[in-house]
N, C-alpha and C positions, 0 to 999 in steps of 0.2 A: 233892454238886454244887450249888452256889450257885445259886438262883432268885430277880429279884428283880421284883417288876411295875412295869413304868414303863408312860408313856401316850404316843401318837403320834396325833396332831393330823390329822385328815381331813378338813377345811375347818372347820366348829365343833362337828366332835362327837371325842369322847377316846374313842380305842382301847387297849384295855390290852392288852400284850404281853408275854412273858415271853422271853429267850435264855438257851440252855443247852448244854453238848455242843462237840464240836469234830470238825472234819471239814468238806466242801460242806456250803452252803449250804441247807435243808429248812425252806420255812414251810409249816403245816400250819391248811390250811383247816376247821373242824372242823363237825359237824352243827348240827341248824337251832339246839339252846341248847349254853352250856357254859360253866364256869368255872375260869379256869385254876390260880386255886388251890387250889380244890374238886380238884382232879384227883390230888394229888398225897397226898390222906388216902387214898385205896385203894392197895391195896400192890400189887394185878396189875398198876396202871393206871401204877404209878409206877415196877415194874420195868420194864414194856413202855418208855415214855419212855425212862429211863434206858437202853435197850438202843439205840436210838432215837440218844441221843445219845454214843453210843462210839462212833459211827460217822460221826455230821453236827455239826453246828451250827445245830439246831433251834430254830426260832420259834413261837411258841402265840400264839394270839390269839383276844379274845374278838370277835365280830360287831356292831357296835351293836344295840343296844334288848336285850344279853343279858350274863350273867355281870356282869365287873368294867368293862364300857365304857358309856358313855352312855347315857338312854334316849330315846327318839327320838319326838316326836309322832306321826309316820306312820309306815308299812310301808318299809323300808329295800328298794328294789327294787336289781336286781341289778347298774345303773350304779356306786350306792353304796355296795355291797358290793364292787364291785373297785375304787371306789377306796380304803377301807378296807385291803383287800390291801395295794396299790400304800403306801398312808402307812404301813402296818408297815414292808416293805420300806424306805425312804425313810428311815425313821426309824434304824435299825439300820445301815443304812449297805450296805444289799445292790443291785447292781445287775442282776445275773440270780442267780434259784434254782432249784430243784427245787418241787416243791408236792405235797405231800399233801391228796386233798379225800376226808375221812370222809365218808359217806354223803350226805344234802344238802349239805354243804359240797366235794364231787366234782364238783356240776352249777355252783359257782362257780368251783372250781381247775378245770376245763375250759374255760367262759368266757374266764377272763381269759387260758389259753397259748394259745387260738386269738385272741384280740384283741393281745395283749400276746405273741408269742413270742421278742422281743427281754429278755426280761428272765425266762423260763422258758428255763431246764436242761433240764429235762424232768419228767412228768407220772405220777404215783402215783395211783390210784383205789381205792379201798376199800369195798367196803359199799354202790356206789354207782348212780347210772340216770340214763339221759336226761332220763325219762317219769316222773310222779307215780304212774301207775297200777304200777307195778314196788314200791312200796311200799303204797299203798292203793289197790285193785282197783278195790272194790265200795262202794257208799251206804251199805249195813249196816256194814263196817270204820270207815270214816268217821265216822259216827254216833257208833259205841261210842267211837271216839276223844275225838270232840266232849263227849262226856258223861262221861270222866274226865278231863278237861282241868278242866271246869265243876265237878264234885262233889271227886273225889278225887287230883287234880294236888298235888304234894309228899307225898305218901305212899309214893311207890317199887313203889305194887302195878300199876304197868305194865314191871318185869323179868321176869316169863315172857317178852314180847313180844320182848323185847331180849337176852334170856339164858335162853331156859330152862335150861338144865340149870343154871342157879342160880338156881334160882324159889324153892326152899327155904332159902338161904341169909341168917336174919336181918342179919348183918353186912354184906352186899353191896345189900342190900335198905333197911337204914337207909340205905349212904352213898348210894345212887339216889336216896332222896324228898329228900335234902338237895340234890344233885345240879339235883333239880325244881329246886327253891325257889330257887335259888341263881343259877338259871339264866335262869330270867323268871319272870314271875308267871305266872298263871291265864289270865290278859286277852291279854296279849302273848304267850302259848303258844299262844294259839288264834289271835290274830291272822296271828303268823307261817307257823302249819299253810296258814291258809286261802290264803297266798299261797304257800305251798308246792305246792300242790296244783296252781298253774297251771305248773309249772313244765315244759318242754317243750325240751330246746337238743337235740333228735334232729337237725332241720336242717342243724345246725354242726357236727358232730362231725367229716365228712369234711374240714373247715379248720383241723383242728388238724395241726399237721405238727411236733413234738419227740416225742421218742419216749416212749414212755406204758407203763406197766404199769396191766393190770386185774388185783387181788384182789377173788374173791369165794368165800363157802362156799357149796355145794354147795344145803346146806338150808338157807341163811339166812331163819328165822322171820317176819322184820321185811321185807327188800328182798330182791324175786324174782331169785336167780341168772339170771333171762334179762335183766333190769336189766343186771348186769355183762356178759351176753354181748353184746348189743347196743351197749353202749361199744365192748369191743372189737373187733366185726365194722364198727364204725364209725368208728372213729379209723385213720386210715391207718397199717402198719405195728404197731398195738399187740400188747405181747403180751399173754395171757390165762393168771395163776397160778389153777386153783380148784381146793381142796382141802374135803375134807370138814369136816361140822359145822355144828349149828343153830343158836349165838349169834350175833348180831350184833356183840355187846360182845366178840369174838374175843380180844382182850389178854385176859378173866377166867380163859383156860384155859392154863397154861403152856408145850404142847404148840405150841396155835395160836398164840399169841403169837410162840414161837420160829420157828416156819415162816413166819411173815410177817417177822417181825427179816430172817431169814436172807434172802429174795428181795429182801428193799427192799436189803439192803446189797451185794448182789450187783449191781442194777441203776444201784443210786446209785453205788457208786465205782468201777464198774467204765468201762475205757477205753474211749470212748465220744466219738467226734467229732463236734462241734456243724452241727446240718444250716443249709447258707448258706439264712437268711432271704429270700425275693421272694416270697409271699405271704402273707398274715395276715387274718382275720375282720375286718370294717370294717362300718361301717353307714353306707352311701353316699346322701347327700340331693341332688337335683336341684330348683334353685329357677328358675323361669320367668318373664318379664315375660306377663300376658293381651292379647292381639293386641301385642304392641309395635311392627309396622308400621305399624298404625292408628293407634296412638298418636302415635308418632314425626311420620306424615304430618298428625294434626289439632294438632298443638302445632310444628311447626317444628324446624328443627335447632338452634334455639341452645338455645330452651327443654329441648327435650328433652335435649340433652348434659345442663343441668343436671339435668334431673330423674333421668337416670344417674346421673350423682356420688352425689347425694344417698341414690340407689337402693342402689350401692355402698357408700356409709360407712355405711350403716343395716344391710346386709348384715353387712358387715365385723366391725362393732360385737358383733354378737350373735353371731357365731361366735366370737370372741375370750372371750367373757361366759362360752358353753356351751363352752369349749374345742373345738371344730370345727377342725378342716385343711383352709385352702382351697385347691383343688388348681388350680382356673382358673376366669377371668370367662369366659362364655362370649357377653359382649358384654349380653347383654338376660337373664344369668338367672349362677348360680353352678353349681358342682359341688365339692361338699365330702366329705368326712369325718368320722367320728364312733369312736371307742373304744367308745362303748355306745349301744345303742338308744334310751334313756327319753331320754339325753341328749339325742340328736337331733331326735326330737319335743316336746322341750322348746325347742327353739333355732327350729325350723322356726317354732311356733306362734308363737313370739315377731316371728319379721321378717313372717311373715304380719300381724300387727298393727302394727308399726311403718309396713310400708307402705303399710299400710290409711288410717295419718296421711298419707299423703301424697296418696292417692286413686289408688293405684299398687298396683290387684290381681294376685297372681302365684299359681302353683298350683306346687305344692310335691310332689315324690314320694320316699318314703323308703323302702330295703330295707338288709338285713345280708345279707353273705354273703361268700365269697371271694372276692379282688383282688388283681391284682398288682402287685406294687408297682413302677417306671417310677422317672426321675430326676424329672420334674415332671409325673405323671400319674400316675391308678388305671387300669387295664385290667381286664376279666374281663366275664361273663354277668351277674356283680351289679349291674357299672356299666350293664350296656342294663336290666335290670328297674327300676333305679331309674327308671331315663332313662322305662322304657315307663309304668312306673307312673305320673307325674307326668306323661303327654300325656292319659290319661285323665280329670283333672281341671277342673274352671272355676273362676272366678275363687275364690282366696280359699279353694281345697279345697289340706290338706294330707292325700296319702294315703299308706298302707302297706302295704306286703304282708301275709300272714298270719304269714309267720317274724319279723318285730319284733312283732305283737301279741303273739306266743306270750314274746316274751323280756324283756318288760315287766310282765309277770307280778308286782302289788306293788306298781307306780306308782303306780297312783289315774288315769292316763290313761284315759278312755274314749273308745271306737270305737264306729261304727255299723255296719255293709255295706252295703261300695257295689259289692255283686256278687262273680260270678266274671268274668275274662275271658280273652281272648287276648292274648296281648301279640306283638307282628309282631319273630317272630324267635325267638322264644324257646319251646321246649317246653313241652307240656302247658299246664291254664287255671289260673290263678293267682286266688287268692281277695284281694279287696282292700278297706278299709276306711277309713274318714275319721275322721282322728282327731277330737277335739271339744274345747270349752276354747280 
């Protein structure tokens, strides 16, 4: 089977991609390192593929700042990791697929089919969790992690963790510490943990709506089988395959390997009609003029019309910049759209400053969650929290809910608290925060 690595462009950083196989379409999100042509010297790893692709038309790709793709100054947060996905896709020429997300790279392929279910098939989880704490509990785990990253990272002596029952295995255990190295460095292995750690899409899971398989083993060493239970008691409609066995690395056993071949090919090309799209995960920002009656009434109507316009094209501007969907003027403020969190907090801060040049304060309120989709509107409970979030603010405050702090995990965005509250209408008290920057 012919492999050959090209690179597909995700604004300026180069993702390396591999296609293979024939059958639907399968990109396969992989864990937090990996290299795809590393993958292909193990021979479990390369029957498993190969089994893989008798059946699809499989896509590999490496994540930036890892393997064969670019390395990246900052923390690649989870905006730029699906759009990464999305420039594989793009590139290969695929317009909807299926997705596989191996362990960390599950809380990405779940991300992006509840943002993106217009171009997800449907959804494969492996190995995977919502929660950090489903793979690292406890400070002691942690720790010891932190401290073979730093000392002994490219040596392979962390396969108990990921395979025991091939703990003993020199040859599986060389191709692992190569695997390390191959994968990121030392630096970037610990960096990426660390952002891994914040990693939380519990929230969203009930806004995925394609239909989803959860694999997990039973005793999986590495990520706590209640990791995989909790996807699937949480994705509407998933099913739940768990079969015994404590590797993680599940392809090293030929048993397991084949029992996962077998369910993926079962769910993947089996007939299976596409559910009609009208809601999808969004990240809904509400931008507000401060008193703009007062204002309106000390500056006059002409003035103020223009200082509208000019309100407007400054709006406009920065949504178009951050990729943003304006959905409507609401005369003295917007309601937009966002594909990802960090993005929108990045756009928000931006017109917050912009208008700041004009002497034109507005208080800004940002949430993700389900929406439904309308010919020229968002509807849903996400659209009042954002709405409510953003009355809570003055001049010049852009705020968030606690469900985008959690999914920005990585950014380099900082937050302060600015309380818990009530929001009029809406259940239960919502914790909220001011972004900064």
């Amino acid at each position: 089977m012919q492999r050959v690595t090209r690179y597909a462009k995700s604004g300026d950083v180069h993702i390396a991609y591999q296609v293979f196989g024939d059958g639907p379409d399968l990109v396969i999100a992989p864990g937090f390192v990996s290299h795809i042509e590393n993958y292909w010297d193990e021979p479990h790893l390369a029957r498993w593929l190969n089994g893989l692709g008798g059946f699809c038309r499989v896509v590999l790709f490496d994540k930036r700042g890892t393997g064969l793709s670019d390395r990246v100054a900052h923390l690649p947060h989870m905006d730029e990791r699906m759009d990464d996905l999305r420039a594989v896709m793009d590139a290969v020429g695929i317009e909807r697929a299926s997705l596989l997300g191996i362990s960390e790279g599950g809380s990405l392929a779940a991300l992006f089919a509840a943002s993106h279910p217009e171009r997800v098939q449907s959804l494969v989880l492996y190995g995977s969790f919502a929660r950090f704490r489903h793979w690292i509990a406890t400070d002691e785990a942690w720790n010891a992690l932190m401290k073979y990253m730093d000392e002994d990272w490219g040596s392979g002596k962390s396969l108990p963790a990921f395979a025991p029952s091939k703990a003993n295995d020199p040859a599986i255990q060389q191709w692992w510490g190569k695997f390390e190295r191959l994968g990121a460095s030392p630096s970037a292995a610990i960096a990426l943990m660390r952002m891994n750690r914040e990693i939380d899409i519990s929230g969203i899971l009930h806004s995925i709506n394609v239909p989803t398989l959860v694999i997990h083993r039973t005793d999986d060493t590495l990520v706590s089988v209640e990791g995989g239970r909790e996807l699937a008691a949480g994705i509407p409609g998933a099913q739940l395959f768990e079969f015994p066995g404590t590797d993680h690395l599940g392809f090293l056993d030929a048993d397991a390997s084949d029992r996962m071949l077998a369910e993926m090919e079962e769910f993947l090309t089996g007939a299976r009609s596409a559910p009609v799209i009208d809601r999808v995960l969004a990240t809904v920002v509400f931008e507000d003029i401060v008193d703009s009656t007062g204002r309106a009434g000390a500056k006059g109507d002409r003035a103020w019309r223009d200082l509208l316009e000019a309100h407007d094209k400054a709006v406009r501007r920065e949504l178009s910049r951050f990729r943003g969907r304006e959905v409507k003027s609401l005369g003295d403020g917007f309601l937009a759209t966002f594909d990802g969190p960090a993005r929108a907090i990045y756009c928000a801060n931006a017109v917050r400053d912009s208008l700041g040049r004009l002497d034109l304060p507005v208080r800004i309120g940002v949430h993700t969650g389900e929406v439904e989709l309308a010919e020229d509107d968002v509807r849903g409970i996400a659209v009042h929290i954002a709405s409510r979030v953003a009355n809570l603010g003055g001049a010049d405050d852009v705020l968030v809910s606690r469900t985008v702090k959690d999914l920005v995990a990585g950014s380099g965005i900082k937050f302060e608290d600015y309380g818990t509250h009530t929001l009029k209408g809406i259940p239960e008290a919502w914790q909220v925060f001011r972004a900064l920057g």
